[in-house]
C-alpha positions as CSV (number, residue, x, y, z in Angstrom):
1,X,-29.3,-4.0,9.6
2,X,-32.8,-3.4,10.2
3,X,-35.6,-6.4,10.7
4,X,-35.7,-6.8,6.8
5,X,-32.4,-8.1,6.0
6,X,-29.9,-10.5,7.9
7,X,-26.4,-11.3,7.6
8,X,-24.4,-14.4,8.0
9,X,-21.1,-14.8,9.4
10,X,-19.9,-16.5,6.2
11,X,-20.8,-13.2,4.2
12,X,-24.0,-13.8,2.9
13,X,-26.8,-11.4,2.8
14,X,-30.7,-12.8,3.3
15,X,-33.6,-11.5,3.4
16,X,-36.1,-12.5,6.4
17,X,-39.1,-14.0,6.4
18,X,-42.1,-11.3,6.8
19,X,-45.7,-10.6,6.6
20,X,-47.2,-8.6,3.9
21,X,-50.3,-7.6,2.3
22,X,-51.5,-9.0,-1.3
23,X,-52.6,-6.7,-3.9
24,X,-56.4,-8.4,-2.3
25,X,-55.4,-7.2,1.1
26,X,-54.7,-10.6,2.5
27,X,-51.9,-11.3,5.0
28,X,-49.2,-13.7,3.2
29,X,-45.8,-14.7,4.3
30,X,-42.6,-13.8,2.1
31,X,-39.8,-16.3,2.7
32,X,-36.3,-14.9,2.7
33,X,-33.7,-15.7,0.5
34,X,-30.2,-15.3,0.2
35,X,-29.0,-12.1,-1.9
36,X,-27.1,-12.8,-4.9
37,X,-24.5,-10.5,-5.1
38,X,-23.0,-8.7,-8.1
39,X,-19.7,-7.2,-8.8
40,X,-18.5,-3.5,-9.1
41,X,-16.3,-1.8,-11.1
42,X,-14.0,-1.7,-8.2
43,X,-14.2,-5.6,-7.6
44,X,-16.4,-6.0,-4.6
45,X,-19.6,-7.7,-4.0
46,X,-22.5,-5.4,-3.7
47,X,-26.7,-6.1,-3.4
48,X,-29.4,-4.0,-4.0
49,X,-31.5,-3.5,-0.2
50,X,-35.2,-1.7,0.6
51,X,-34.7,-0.4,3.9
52,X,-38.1,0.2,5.6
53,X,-40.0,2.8,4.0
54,X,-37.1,3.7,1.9
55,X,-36.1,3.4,-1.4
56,X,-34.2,0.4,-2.9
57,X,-30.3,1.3,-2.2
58,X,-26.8,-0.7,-3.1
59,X,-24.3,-1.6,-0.5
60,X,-22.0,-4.0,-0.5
61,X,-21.2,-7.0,1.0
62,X,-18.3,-6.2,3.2
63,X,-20.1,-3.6,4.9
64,X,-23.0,-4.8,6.0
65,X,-22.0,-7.8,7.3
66,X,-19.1,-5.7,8.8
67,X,-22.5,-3.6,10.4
68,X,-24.1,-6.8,11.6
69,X,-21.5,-8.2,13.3
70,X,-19.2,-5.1,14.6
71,X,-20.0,-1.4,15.8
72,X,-19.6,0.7,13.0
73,X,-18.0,3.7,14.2
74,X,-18.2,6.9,12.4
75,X,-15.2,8.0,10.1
76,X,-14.1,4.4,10.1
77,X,-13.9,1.9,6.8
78,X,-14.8,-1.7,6.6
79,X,-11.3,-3.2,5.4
80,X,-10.7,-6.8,4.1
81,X,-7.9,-7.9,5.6
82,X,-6.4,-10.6,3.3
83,X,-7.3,-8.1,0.5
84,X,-9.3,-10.3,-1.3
85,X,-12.3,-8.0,-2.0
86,X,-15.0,-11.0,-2.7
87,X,-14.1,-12.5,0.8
88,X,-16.2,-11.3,3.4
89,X,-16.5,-13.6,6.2
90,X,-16.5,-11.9,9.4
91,X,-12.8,-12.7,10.8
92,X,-11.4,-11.1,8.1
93,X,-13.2,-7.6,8.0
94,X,-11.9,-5.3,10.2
95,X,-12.9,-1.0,10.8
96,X,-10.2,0.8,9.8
97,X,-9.4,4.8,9.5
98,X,-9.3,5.5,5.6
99,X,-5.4,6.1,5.8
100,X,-5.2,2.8,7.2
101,X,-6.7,1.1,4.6
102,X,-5.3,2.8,2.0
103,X,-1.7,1.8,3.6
104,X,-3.2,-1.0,3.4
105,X,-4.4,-1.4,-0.2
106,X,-0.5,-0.6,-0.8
107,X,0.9,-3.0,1.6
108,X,-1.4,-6.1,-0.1
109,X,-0.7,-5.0,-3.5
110,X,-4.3,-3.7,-4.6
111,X,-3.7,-0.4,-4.7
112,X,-0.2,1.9,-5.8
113,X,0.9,4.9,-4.1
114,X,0.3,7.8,-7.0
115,X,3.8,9.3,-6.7
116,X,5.3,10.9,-9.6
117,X,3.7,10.8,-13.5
118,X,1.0,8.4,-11.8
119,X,-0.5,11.7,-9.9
120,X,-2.7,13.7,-11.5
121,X,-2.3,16.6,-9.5
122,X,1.7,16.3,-10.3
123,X,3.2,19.8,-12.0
124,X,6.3,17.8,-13.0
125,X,7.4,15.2,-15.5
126,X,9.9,12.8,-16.2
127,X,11.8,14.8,-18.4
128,X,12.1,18.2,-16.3
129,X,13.5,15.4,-13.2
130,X,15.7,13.9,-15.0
131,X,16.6,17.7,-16.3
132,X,17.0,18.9,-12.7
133,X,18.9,15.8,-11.5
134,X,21.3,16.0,-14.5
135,X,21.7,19.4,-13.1
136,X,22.3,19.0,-9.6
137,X,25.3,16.4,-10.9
138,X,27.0,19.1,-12.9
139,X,26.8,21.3,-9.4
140,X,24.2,24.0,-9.3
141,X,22.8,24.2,-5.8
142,X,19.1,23.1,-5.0
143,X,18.3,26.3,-4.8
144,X,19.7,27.6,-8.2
145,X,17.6,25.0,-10.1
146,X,14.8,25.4,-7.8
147,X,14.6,29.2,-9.5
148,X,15.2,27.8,-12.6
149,X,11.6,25.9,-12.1
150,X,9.6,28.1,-10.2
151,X,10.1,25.0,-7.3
152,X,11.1,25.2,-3.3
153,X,14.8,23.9,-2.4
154,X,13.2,21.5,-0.3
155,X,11.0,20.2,-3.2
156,X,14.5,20.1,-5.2
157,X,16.1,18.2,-2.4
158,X,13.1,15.5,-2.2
159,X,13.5,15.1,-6.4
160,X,17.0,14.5,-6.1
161,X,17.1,12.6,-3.4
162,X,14.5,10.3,-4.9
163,X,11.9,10.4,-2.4
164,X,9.7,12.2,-5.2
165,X,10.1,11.0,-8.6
166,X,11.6,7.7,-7.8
């Protein structure tokens, strides 16, 4: 972080003492304090920053103490790894490609993989899969009912099979 702001190994955010001008033009000290942090929609701690010269900007918690303490490498995440999103002491943040902490949000139980009716993007529903699996049992290929919907075999196969639409 830059000379304004410090963080702690515990997950705090302070701001450091500095010198600045009164509305007089007197030199006066400004103690730091430690940041109080809110919560985001999304769960995690944030505070609001002035970087020098700059204006006022939120970032959260995790990340700049993940800054202070680590090299922040471009492309990479700042991950919690016990998944609890208000615990940001240093040994448990970790950089992390974005695929990795998505796996991750899975494996921890914060996240869901959006497979299925839960995906937005999805051109299916429950009642066409369980139409083209009730299909497949009476014995029309994958490719017959893959025609039928305007889908690949292979997509077909993956339906039945239950590795989409599970």
């Amino acid at each position: 972080m830059n000379g304004k702001y410090s963080a702690s190994s515990h997950g705090n955010i302070k701001s450091n003492n500095r010198r600045v001008k009164d509305t007089l033009g007197r030199n006066q000290t400004k103690f730091g304090v430690v940041l109080l942090p809110r919560k985001n929609r999304g769960g995690y701690l944030y505070v609001t920053v002035t970087p020098e010269g700059r204006p006022r900007k939120t970032r959260t918690v995790h990340s700049l103490v993940g800054e202070a303490f680590g090299i922040k490498v471009n492309g990479l995440v700042c991950n919690h790894k016990d998944g609890n999103k208000t615990n940001n002491r240093i040994e448990n943040l970790e950089w992390v490609t974005c695929k990795e902490n998505i796996v991750h949000s899975w494996n921890t139980g914060m996240s869901k993989p959006t497979t299925g009716g839960r995906n937005g993007s999805s051109k299916m529903d429950g009642d066409k899969v369980r139409k083209i699996r009730e299909l497949y049992r009476s014995g029309l290929t994958q490719k017959t009912i893959g025609d039928m919907f305007g889908m690949s075999q292979t997509g077909i196969g993956k339906i039945v099979r239950g590795e989409l639409w599970n």
